[in-house]
N, C-alpha and C positions, 0 to 999 in steps of 0.2 A: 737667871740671866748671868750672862760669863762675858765680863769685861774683856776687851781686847788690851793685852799689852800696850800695842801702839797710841792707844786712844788713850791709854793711863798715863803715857809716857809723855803727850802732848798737854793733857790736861795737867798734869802737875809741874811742866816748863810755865805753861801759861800764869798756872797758879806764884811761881816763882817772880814772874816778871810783873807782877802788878802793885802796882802803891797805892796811898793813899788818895792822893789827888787825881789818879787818872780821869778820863771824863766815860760815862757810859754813850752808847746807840743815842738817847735821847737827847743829853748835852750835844753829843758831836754835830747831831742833824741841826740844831737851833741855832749853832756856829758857822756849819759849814758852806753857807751864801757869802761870808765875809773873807773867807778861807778863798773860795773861788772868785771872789771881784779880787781878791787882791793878787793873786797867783796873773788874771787876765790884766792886770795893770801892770807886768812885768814886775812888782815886787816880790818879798820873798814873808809868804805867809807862816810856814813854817818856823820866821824868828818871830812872828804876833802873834802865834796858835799853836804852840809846837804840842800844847795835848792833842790837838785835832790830827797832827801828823801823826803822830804814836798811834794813834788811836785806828785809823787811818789805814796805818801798818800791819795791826795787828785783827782788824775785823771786815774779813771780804764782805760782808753784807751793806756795810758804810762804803769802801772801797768801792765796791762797784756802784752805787749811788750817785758818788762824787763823782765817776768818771765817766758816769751816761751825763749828769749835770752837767760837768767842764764841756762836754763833745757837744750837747744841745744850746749852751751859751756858745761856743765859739763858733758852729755854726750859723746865727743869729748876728754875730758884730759883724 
C-alpha cells in the first residue's frame, strides 16, 4: 500500500494540532444538545464549550450532525 503524500501531509497537520484535552466523536455528541439550546437562545456557546467548537471545526462527521440537528430544531420553534 503507497500512502498519498497529501493524506500524510493532512494526517500529520492534524496530528500537530491536537492536545491533551481535546474531546473525542463521543464527548462531543453527549454535549452537543447544550451547544445547540444555547447557540438557539441567542448566546454564545462557543465561550461555555469551546472544545465542542474546536472539535466542531475539525471533524465533518460531528459537523454535519450538528448542522442537520440546529436546521431540525429551528425548524420546530
Amino acid at each position: 500500500m503507497v500512502l498519498n503524500p497529501k493524506i500524510l501531509k493532512k494526517l500529520f497537520k492534524a496530528v500537530a494540532y491536537t492536545h491533551d484535552d481535546e474531546l473525542g466523536c463521543g464527548d462531543c455528541c453527549d454535549e452537543i444538545e447544550e451547544f445547540i439550546e444555547l447557540k438557539l437562545a441567542g448566546k454564545s456557546p462557543e465561550d461555555a464549550y469551546p472544545l465542542v467548537r474546536e472539535h466542531l471545526d475539525k471533524c465533518g462527521d460531528c459537523r454535519e450532525e450538528y448542522e442537520a440537528l440546529l436546521t431540525a430544531l429551528k425548524a420546530t420553534a
